[in-house]
N, C-alpha and C positions, 0 to 999 in steps of 0.2 A: 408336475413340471411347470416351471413357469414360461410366463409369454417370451420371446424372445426380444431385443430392441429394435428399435426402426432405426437402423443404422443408413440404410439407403436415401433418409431424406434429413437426417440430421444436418448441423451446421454447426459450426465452432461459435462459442458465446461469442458476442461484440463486444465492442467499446460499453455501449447502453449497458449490455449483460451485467458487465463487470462492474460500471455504472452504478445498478441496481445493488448488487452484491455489496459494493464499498459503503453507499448509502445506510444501507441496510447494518453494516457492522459496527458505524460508527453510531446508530441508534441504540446500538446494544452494549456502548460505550457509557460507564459511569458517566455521571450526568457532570460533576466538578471538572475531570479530565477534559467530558466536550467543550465548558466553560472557558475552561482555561485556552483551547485553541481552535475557539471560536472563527478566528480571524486565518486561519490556514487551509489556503485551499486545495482541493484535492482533485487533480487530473489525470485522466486516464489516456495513454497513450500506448500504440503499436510496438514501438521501441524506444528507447532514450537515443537521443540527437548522437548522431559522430561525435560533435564535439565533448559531449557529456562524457560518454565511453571513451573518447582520448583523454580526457584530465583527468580520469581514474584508474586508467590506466588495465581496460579492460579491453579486450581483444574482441568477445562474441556479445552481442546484443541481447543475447539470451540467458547471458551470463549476471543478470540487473533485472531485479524485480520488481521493486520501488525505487524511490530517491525523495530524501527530504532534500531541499532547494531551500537554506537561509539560513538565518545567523540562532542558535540555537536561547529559549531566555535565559540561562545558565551564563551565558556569553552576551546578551546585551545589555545595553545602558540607555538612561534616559536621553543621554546626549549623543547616542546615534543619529542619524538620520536614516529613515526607512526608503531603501530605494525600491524594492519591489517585495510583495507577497511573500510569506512564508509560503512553501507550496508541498502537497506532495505528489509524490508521480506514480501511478501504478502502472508498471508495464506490460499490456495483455498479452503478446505474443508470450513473452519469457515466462508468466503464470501460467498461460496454457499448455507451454512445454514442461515446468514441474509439476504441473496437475497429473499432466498425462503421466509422467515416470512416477508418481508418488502415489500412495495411499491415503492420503488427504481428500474431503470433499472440496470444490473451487471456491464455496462462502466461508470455509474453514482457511483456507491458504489466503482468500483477499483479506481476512480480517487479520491474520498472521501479520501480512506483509504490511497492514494498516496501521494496525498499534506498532509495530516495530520503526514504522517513517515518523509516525506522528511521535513517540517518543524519543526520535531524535530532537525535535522543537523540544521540549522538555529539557533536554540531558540528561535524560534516565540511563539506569544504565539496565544489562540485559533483565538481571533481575527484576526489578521495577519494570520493564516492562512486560514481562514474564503473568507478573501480580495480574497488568490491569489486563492481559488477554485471557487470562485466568474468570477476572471478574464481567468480562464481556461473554461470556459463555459463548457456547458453538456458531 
């Protein structure tokens, strides 16, 4: 029989958790891909903003996992002007709420929800991103 868990003293991962986990999946990121989005940075928040969830036209905060934030390099030009950071957003409550209903381990779903933000900076398409989660292993 095995032990049971220590459910009584447990605690839902953090921000840091998740933190670690995202850290953790982008070093298991071909090394070219990290190269290429060096410059995007990657934040970890409780929920995405009212505002965010109204301009996409989303109802529950829990409904948004990530969110890439910027202009993809598929779509830029040298003659832009950069007004702020590529960025991505991992949203912890809403991952804790698919963690919990899914069959997924949490460093298999943050790295999911990682390569899928970060290839939006790309323009990859599902495929292509498919490949490089593929090549990131678990």
């Amino acid at each position: 029989m095995t032990k049971p868990a220590q459910w009584e003293s447990a605690t839902a991962p953090t921000l840091a958790d998740i933190e670690v986990l995202a850290a953790a999946s982008w070093e298991r990121l071909p090394q070219e891909f990290r190269a290429k989005a060096a410059d995007v940075l990657i934040r970890v928040e409780d929920f995405a903003t009212d505002e965010v969830l109204d301009s996409l036209g989303i109802e529950s905060p829990f409904d948004l996992l990530g969110l890439y934030h910027g202009v993809s390099l598929d779509q830029k030009s040298v003659m832009d002007l950069q007004r702020q950071p590529d960025m991505v957003f991992l949203y912890r409550r809403a991952i804790l709420e698919e963690w919990a209903e899914g069959e997924e381990t949490l460093g298999r779903l943050v790295a999911h929800i990682l390569v899928h933000e970060i290839g939006h900076h790309f323009g990859f398409s599902d495929d292509d991103m498919e490949r490089i989660e593929a090549a990131a292993g678990p």
